[in-house]
N, C-alpha and C positions, 0 to 999 in steps of 0.2 A: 504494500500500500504506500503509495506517495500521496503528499501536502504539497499546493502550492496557495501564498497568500493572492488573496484578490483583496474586490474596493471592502473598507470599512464595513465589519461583522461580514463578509463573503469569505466564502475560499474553493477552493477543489478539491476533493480529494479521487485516485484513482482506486478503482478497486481488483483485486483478484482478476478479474475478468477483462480487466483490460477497458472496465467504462471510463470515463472521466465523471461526476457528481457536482453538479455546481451546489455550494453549500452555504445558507445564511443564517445566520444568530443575533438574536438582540436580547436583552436584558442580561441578570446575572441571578446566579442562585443552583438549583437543582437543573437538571439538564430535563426540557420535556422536547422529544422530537415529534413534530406531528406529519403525516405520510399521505399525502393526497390521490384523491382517486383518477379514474380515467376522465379522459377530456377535460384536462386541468393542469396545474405545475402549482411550484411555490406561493404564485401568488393566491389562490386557491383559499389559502390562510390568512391574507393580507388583513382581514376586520376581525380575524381570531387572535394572531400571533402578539400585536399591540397590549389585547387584555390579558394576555396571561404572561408577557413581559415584566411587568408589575410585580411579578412575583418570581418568575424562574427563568433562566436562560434556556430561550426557545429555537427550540433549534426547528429550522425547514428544508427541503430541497427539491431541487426537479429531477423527477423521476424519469428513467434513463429513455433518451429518442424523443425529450422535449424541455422546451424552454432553453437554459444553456447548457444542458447536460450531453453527455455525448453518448454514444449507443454501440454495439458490435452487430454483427449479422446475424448471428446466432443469438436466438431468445427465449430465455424459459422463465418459468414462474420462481425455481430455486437463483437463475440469477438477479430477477429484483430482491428478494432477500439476503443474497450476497451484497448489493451494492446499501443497504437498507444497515445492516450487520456491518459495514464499513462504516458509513454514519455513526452508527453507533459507538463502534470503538473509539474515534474520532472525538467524543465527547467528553472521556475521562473520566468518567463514575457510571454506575449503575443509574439509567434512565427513565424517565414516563415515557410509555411510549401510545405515541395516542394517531388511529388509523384511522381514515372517511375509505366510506362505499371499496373499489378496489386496492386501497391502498389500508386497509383492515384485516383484507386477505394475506397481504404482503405482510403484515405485520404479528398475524397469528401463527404464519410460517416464521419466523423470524423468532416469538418470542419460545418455540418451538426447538430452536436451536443455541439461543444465548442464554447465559445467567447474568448477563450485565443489565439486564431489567426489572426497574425495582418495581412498575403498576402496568398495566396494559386495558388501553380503552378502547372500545371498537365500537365504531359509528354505522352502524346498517351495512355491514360487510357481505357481497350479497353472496346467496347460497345454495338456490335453488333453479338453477339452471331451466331445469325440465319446465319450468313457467312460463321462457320465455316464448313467442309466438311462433308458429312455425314458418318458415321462411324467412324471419329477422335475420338470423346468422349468414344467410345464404345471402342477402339484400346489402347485408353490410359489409361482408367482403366484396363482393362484387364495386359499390361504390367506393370501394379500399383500393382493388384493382387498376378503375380507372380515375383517381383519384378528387371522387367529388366528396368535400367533404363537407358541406352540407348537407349532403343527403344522409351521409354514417351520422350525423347529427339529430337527423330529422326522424334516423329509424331506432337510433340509439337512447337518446333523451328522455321519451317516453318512456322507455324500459324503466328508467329511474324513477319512475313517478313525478318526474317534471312536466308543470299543467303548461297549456300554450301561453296563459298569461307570465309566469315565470319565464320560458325560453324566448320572450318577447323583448322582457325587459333584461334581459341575458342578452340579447341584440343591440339592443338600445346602449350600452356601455362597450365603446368597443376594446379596453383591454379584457375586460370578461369573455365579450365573444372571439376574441381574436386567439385567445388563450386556448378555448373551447376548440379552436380549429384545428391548431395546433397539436392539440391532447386527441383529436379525433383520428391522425395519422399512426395513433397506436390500437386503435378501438379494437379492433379484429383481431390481433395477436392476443391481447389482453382474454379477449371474450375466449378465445380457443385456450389459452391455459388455463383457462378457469373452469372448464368441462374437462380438461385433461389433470386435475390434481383436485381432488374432490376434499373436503374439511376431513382432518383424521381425530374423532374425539378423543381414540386412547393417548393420541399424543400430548391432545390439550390439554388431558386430567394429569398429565408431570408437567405441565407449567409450572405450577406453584405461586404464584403472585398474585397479588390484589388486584382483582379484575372489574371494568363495568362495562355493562355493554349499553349502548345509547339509542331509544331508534325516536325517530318523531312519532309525535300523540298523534297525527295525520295519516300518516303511513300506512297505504294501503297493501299494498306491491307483494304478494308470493314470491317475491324475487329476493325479498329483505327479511321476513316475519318466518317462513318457513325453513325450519332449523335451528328457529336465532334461541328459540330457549332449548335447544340440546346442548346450542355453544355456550350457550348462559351457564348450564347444568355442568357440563366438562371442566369448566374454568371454576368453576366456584365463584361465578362474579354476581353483580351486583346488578338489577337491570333497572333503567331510569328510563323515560320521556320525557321528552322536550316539547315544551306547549304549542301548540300551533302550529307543527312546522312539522314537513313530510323530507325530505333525503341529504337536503339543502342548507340546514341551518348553519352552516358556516357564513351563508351570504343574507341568507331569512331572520335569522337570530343570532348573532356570533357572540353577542354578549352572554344571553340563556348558555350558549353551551362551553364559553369558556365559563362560565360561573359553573356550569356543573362537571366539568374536569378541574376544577382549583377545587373546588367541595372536597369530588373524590380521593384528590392528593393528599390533602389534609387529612382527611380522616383514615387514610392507610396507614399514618405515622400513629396513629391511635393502638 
């Protein structure tokens, strides 16, 4: 693994596998890394990372084949968790490690293999494949193929329980949207390791760590809900809702849900 410094709280670091990781940190304290899902990057965090600065040195990063991160050809589920397990070393102490939608996945394989984490929170990590409609997968390679990526947008987004008014004003902002297009050029590889490495509960139940699992009071999606209390049960965690708010509330609510990861932190030292 190599370091190289970048601009103020950035850095890189390389991993195993030969990614580069663009890497940012703001505050000071305990290390909480939070791991964004698909059609997204760091910034992704940008109205969460602020409130829970206040309290811990927050660590972010883009996830590899977007934003400034760099990518190899070969791409599997175990090496986002390689590049994710670099992050982490990276920090210095035993971490929070707190995961949205596929980047939850990423991070229950992950706490799966390390002991340098000290809580694990997972935000509607989705789970249930066989939910999604038939012919999505097939729709959105194809527009992967020839690379429109609106359309992996247009067949994607929904799957998350994202309403047209959401994906509108997702438009309306264009580093959100532009971010989103961006994160759309992974969608298809994503979705296909996520049918090819199914959740393993015996693994979860040796995690050992103070767990919560997060989903919106909104949430409708079989894609989110089914499973999520088996994962709840394996981890031994702790399960909360978030008022109002269905897949999203990093952008819908990021106050509610950095107030309810500072909560949980707190009271794990308990």
């Amino acid at each position: 693994m190599t370091i190289s410094a970048g601009a103020a709280g950035d850095y890189i670091v390389e991993t195993a596998n030969g990614t580069t990781i663009r890497v940012a940190a703001m505050g000071e304290g305990e290390p909480v890394i939070l791991v964004h899902g698909t059609t997204a990057n760091a910034e992704g965090w940008a109205l969460v990372a602020p409130e829970l600065a206040t309290d811990f040195r927050v660590i972010t990063y883009d996830r590899r084949g977007r934003g400034q991160s760099g990518d190899t050809p070969d791409y599997s589920f175990e090496g986002e968790a390689d590049d994710l397990l670099t992050v982490l070393a990276r920090a210095g102490a035993p971490a929070h490690l707190v995961g949205h939608s596929f980047g939850a996945r990423v991070a229950m394989l992950a706490a799966q293999l390390s002991a340098d984490i000290a809580t694990l929170v997972l935000y509607e990590p989705p789970l249930a494949n066989e939910a999604v409609p038939a012919g999505t997968y097939e729709a959105i390679e194809e527009a992967t193929r020839i690379g429109d990526w609106d359309e992996v947008l247009a067949r994607f987004l929904p799957l998350a329980g994202i309403t047209d008014e959401e994906i509108a004003s997702m438009r309306s902002d264009p580093p959100t949207w532009n971010a989103s297009l961006d994160g759309a050029r992974t969608v298809a590889r994503e979705t296909q390791a996520l049918r090819a490495c199914p959740v393993d509960l015996e693994a979860l139940r040796r995690v050992g760590v103070p767990s919560l699992v997060l989903r919106g009071a909104e949430t409708t999606s079989p894609i989110f809900l089914d499973g999520s209390d088996d994962v709840a049960a394996a981890l031994g965690a702790t399960v909360e809702r978030i008022e109002g708010q269905r897949h999203i509330a990093n952008v819908g609510a990021p106050d509610a849900l950095a107030a309810a990861i500072r909560q949980f932190i707190m009271r794990s030292r308990t």
